[in-house]
C-alpha distance (Angstrom), angle and dihedral (degrees) to the residues before:
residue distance angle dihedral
X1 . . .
X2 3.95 . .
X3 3.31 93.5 .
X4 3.75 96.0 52.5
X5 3.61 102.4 34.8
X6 3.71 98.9 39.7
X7 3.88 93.4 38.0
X8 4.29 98.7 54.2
X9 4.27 87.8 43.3
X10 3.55 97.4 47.5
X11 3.45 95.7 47.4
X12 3.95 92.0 45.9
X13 3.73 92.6 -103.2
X14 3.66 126.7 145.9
X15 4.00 112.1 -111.8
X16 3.61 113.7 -152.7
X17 4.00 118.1 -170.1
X18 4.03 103.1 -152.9
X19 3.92 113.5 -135.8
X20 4.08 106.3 -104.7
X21 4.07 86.3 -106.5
X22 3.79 101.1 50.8
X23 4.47 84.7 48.2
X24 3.80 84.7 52.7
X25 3.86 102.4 50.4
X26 3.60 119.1 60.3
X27 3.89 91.6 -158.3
X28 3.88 90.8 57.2
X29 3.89 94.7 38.5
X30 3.97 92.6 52.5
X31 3.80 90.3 50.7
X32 3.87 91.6 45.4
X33 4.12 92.2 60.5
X34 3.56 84.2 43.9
X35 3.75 101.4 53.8
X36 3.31 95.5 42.8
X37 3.99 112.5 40.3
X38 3.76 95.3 -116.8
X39 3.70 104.0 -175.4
X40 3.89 103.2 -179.8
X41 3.64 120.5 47.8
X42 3.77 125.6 -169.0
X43 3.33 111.8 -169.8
X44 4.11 142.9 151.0
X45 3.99 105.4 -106.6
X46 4.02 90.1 -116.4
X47 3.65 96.1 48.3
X48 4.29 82.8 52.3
X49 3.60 85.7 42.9
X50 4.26 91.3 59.0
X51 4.26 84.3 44.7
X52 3.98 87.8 49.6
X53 3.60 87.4 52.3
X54 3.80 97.9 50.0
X55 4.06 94.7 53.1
X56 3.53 90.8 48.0
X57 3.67 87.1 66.8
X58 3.39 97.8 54.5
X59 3.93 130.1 84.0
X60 3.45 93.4 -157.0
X61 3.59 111.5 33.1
X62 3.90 117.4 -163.3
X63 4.21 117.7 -98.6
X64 3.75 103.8 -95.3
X65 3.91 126.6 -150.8
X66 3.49 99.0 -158.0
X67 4.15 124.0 135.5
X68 3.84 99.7 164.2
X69 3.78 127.1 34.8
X70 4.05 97.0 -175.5
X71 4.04 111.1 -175.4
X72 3.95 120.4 -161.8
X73 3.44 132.4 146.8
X74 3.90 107.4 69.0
X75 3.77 131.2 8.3
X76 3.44 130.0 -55.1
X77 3.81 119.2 -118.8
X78 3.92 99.7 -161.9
X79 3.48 97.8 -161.0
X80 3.63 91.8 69.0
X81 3.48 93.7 64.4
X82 4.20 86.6 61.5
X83 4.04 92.7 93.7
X84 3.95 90.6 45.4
X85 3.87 92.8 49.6
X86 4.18 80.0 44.5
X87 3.87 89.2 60.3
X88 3.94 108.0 20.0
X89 4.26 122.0 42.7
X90 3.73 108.9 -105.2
X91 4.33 84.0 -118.8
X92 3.67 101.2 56.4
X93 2.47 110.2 69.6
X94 4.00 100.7 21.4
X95 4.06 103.8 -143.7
X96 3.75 114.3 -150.0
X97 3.77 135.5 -153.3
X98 3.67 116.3 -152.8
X99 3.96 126.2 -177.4
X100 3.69 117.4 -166.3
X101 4.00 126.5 167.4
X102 3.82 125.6 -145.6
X103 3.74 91.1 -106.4
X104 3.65 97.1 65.4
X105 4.06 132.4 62.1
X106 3.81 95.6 -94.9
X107 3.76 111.1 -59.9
X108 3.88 142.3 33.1
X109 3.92 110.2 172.0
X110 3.53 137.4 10.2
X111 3.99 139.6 -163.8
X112 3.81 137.6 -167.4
X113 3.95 101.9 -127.0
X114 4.45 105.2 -152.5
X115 3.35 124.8 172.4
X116 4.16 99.8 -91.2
X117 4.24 79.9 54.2
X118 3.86 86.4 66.0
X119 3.85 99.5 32.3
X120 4.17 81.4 57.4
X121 3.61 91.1 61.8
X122 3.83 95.0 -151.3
X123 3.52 96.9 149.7
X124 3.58 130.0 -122.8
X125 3.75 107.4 -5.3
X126 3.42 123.7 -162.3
X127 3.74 104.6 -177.8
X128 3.73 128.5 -156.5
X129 3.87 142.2 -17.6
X130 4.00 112.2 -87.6
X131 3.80 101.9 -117.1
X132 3.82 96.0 -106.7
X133 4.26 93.1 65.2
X134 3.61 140.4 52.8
X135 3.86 126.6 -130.9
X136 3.16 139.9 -153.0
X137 3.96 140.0 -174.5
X138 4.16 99.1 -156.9
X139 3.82 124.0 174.2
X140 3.93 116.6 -138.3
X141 3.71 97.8 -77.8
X142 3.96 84.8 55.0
X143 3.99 92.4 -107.2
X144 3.76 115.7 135.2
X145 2.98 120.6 -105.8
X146 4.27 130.1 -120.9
X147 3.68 110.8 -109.6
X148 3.78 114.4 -87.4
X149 4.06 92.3 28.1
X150 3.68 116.0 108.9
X151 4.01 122.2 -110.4
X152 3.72 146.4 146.1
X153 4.00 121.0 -70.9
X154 4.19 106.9 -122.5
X155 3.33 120.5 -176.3
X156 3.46 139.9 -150.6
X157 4.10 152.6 -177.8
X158 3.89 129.8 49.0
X159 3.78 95.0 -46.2
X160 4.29 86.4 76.6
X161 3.72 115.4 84.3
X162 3.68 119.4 -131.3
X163 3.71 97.9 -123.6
X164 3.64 149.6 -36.6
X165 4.07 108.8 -77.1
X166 4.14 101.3 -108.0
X167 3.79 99.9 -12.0
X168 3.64 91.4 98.1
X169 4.01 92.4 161.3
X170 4.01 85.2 48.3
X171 4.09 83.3 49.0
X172 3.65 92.8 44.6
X173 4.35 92.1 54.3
């Protein structure tokens, strides 16, 4: 929630809180952005995938505010996003991918997902460091690793807590 919260007031946006029934029901969720110009959307890439699946039923879909579609919270399956890009341009709005890990204060890297992203069929892509942390891919000795070889994520910088609050063995791993 800090990043949503904090990130639409400080920036002069408009927060809105959805009642528990209208986040539950794609039919009442779509009409909600709708109604009233929501032009960021945070959302968990299966609850987007039930909203994708709602306009795609419809002939005429409702006019949609949107700029940014940022995703965060679970992995992304990029096919998913195939019957969006169908109906929507893969620009506007701009759909994010953002990977965060429990020991850090809500994000670490981020990537624009287009269309030639999914048509690549990479995976899950999680993009690049936000400019406040470091990253690094590190084998199990804790040497980095060559592009294209598979390691461990480590992060670094003042986004990484120092610990977990009286789970020092937790804290020590």
């Amino acid at each position: 929630s800090v990043w949503e919260i904090w990130g639409a007031l400080l920036y002069g946006g408009t927060l809105h809180v959805l009642p528990h029934f209208v986040s539950r029901s794609p039919v009442e969720f779509y009409q909600y952005i709708s109604t009233h110009n929501i032009t960021v959307l945070n959302q968990t890439p299966s609850a987007f995938s039930q909203l994708i699946a709602h306009e795609t039923q419809l002939s005429n879909p409702l006019p949609l505010s949107l700029r940014y579609v940022i995703f965060g919270g679970e992995a992304l399956n990029l096919n998913s996003l195939t019957p969006w890009f169908n109906r929507h341009s893969d620009q506007f709005p701009k759909v994010i991918n953002m990977y965060g890990i429990t020991e850090t204060t809500v994000h670490v890297t981020y990537c624009q997902i287009t269309q030639s992203t999914v048509s690549e069929e990479k995976g899950s892509i999680i993009g690049q460091r936000i400019p406040d942390l470091r990253t690094y891919i590190l084998n199990s000795c804790l040497e980095p690793v060559p592009v294209g070889v598979y390691g461990e994520l480590y992060v670094g910088g003042a986004g990484v807590s120092c610990g977990y609050l009286n789970r020092a063995a937790l804290t020590k791993e």
